[in-house]
C-alpha positions in Angstrom: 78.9 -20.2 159.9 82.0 -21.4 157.9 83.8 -18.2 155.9 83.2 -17.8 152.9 79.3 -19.2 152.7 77.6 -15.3 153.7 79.1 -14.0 150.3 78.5 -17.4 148.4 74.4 -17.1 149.1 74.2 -13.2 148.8 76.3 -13.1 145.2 74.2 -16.3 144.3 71.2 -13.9 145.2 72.7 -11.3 143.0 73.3 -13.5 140.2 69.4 -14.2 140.0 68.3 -11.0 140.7 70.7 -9.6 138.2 69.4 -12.3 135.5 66.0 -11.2 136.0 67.2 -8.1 135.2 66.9 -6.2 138.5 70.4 -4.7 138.3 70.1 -3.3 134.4 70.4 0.2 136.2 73.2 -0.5 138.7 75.8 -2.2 136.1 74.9 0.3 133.1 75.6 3.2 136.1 79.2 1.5 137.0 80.0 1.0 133.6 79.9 -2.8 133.2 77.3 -4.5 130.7 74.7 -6.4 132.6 75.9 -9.9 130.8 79.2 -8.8 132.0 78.3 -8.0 135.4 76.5 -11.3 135.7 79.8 -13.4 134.4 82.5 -11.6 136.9 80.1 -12.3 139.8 80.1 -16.0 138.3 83.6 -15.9 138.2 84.4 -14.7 141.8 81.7 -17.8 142.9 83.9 -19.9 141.2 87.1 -18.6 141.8 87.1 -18.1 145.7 89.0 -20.9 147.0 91.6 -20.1 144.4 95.3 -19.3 146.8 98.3 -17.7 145.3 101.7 -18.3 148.1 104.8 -16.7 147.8 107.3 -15.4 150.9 104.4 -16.5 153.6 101.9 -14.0 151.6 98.7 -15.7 150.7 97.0 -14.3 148.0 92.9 -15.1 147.0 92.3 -14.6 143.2 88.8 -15.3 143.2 87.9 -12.7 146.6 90.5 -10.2 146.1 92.4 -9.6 142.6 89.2 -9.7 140.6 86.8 -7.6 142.8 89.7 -4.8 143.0 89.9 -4.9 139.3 86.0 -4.4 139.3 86.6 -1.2 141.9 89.5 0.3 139.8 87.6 0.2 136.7 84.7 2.0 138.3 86.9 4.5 139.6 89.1 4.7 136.7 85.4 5.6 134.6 85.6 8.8 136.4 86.2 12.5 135.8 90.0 13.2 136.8 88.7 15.3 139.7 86.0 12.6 141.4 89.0 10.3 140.6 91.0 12.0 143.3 88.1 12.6 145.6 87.3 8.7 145.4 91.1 7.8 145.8 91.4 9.9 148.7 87.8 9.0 150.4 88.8 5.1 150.2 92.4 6.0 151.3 90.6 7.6 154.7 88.1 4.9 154.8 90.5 1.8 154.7 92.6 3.5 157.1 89.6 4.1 159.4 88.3 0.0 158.7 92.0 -0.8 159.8 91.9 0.9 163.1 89.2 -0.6 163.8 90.6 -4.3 163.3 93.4 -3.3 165.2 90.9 -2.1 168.2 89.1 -4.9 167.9 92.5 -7.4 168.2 94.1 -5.3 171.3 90.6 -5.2 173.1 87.8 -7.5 172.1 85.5 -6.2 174.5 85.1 -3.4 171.9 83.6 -6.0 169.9 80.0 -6.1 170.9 78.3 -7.5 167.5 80.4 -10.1 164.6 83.4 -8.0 163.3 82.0 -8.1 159.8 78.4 -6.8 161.0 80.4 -4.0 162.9 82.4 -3.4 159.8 79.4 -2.9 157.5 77.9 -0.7 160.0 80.8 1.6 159.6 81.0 1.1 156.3 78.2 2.6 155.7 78.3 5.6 157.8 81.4 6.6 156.0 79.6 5.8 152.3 76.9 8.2 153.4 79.3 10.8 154.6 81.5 10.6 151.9 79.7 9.8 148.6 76.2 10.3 147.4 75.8 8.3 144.0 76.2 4.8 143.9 79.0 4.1 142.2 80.9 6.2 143.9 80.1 4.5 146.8 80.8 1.0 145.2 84.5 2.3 144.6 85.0 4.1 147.7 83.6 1.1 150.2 85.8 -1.6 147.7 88.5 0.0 147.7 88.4 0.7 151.3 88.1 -2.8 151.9 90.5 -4.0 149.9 93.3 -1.4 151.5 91.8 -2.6 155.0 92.8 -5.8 154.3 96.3 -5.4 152.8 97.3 -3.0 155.7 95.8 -6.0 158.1 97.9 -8.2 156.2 101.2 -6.0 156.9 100.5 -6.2 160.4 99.6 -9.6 160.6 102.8 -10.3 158.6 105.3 -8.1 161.3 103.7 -10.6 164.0 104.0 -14.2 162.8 105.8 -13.8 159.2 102.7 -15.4 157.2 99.9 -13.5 156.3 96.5 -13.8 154.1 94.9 -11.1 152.0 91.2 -11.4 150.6 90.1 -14.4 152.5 86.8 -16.2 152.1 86.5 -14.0 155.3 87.5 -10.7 153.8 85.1 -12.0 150.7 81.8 -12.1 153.5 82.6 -8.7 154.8 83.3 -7.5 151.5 79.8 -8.3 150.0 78.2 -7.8 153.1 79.6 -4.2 153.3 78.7 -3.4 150.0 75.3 -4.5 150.3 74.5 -2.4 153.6 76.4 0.8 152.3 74.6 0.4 148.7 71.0 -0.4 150.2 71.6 2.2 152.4 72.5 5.0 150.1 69.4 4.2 147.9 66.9 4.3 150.8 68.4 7.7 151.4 68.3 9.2 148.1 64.5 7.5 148.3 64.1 9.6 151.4 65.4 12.5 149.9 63.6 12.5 147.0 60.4 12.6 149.0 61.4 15.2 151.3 62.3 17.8 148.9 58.9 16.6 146.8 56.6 17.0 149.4 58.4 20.3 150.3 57.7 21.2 147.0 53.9 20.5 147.0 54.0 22.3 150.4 55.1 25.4 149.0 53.1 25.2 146.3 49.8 24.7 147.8 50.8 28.0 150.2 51.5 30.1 147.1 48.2 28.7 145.3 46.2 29.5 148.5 47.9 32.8 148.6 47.0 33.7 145.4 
C-alpha cells in the first residue's frame, strides 16, 4: 500500500463517525468542539501532500505542523503538574520510538511485522504504562511521534544531508498509533471497570450472606 492511504481511510472513518456524533465525548474530553474536531481532521485530509523545503529539510504541513498543534493544545489544557508529567512521558516515549527506528535500520531482521504495525504495538504498551485517561494518552503518544520523527530526521540528515519530517509515512503510523493506543486504553478502563464492579458485588453478597 502507497503511504499516505492507511491514514487517509481511517481519518475518513473518523470523519463519519465523528459526524454521527460518535466522538461528542472524546473532543469535549481534549478540549476541542466536536465541529472543530471534525474541520482539523478535514483539514489534515486535505492538507497532506502539502511540502515545505528549505536547507534539504522537508517539511509536511498537512501530517506534521497541524497534528502537533492539535497535541500541544491538549497538553497545554492541562494542570501545570500533568503538564510536566505529559512533557516528560512523550520526551521518554519518542526517545524510546527512535531507538527503535534506529534498530530496525542497523538490523532489519529485528523487524519481524511492518514498522508502523511494530510501532503502534509499542506505542501502546508505553500509553498504558504511562497514562490512564485518554487525553493524556492522545498527547503523550502524538507528541512522541512527532519527537520520533524529528530526531529520525536529524539522523537521516547527518547521513545524506536531506531529510523529511512528517511524511505521508509518518501520517499512517501516526493515526495508526493513536488509534491502537486509544482503543486500547478504553478496552482497559472497560475491563477495569468490570473488575472492580464485580469485586464489589462479590463482597457484597459475602457481607449480605454473613449477615
Amino acid at each position: 500500500m502507497n503511504a499516505g492511504y492507511l491514514s487517509f481511510c481511517c481519518l475518513l472513518l473518523i470523519w463519519i463517525v465523528g459526524w454521527m456524533g460518535m466522538l461528542d465525548g472524546l473532543s469535549q474530553r481534549i478540549g476541542i468542539r466536536p465541529r472543530v474536531f471534525l474541520f482539523l481532521l478535514l483539514v489534515v485530509l486535505l492538507t497532506g501532500n502539502i511540502e515545505v523545503h528549505a536547507y534539504g529539510i522537508g517539511l509536511y504541513m498537512g501530517s506534521f505542523l497541524l497534528p502537533l498543534g492539535m497535541f500541544t493544545y491538549v497538553w497545554a489544557r492541562e494542570e501545570k503538574d500533568v503538564r510536566r508529567y505529559i512533557l516528560t512521558a512523550a520526551l521518554l516515549a519518542g526517545v524510546t520510538l527512535f531507538l527503535l527506528r534506529y534498530m530496525l535500520r542497523l538490523d532489519p531482521v529485528l523487524q519481524i511485522v511492518g514498522e508502523n504495525y511494530l510501532l503502534a504495538s509499542v506505542a501502546l504498551l508505553l500509553a498504558l504504562m504511562m497514562s490512564r485517561d485518554v487525553a493524556h494518552g492522545l498527547a503523550i503518544v502524538g507528541l512522541a511521534f512527532c519527537i520520533m520523527d524529528i530526531l529520525f530526521a536529524g539522523y537521516t540528515y547527518q547521513l545524506n544531508r536531506q531529510s523529511v519530517i512528517g511524511s505521508l509515512a509518518f501520517r499512517d503510523g501516526l493515526v495508526l498509533a493513536l488509534i491502537v493506543s486509544l482503543s486500547g486504553q478504553c478496552v482497559m478502563a472497560a475491563c477495569v471497570d468490570i473488575g472492580i464492579g464485580t469485586v464489589r458485588r462479590l463482597f457484597g453478597l459475602r457481607k449480605g450472606r454473613g449477615q
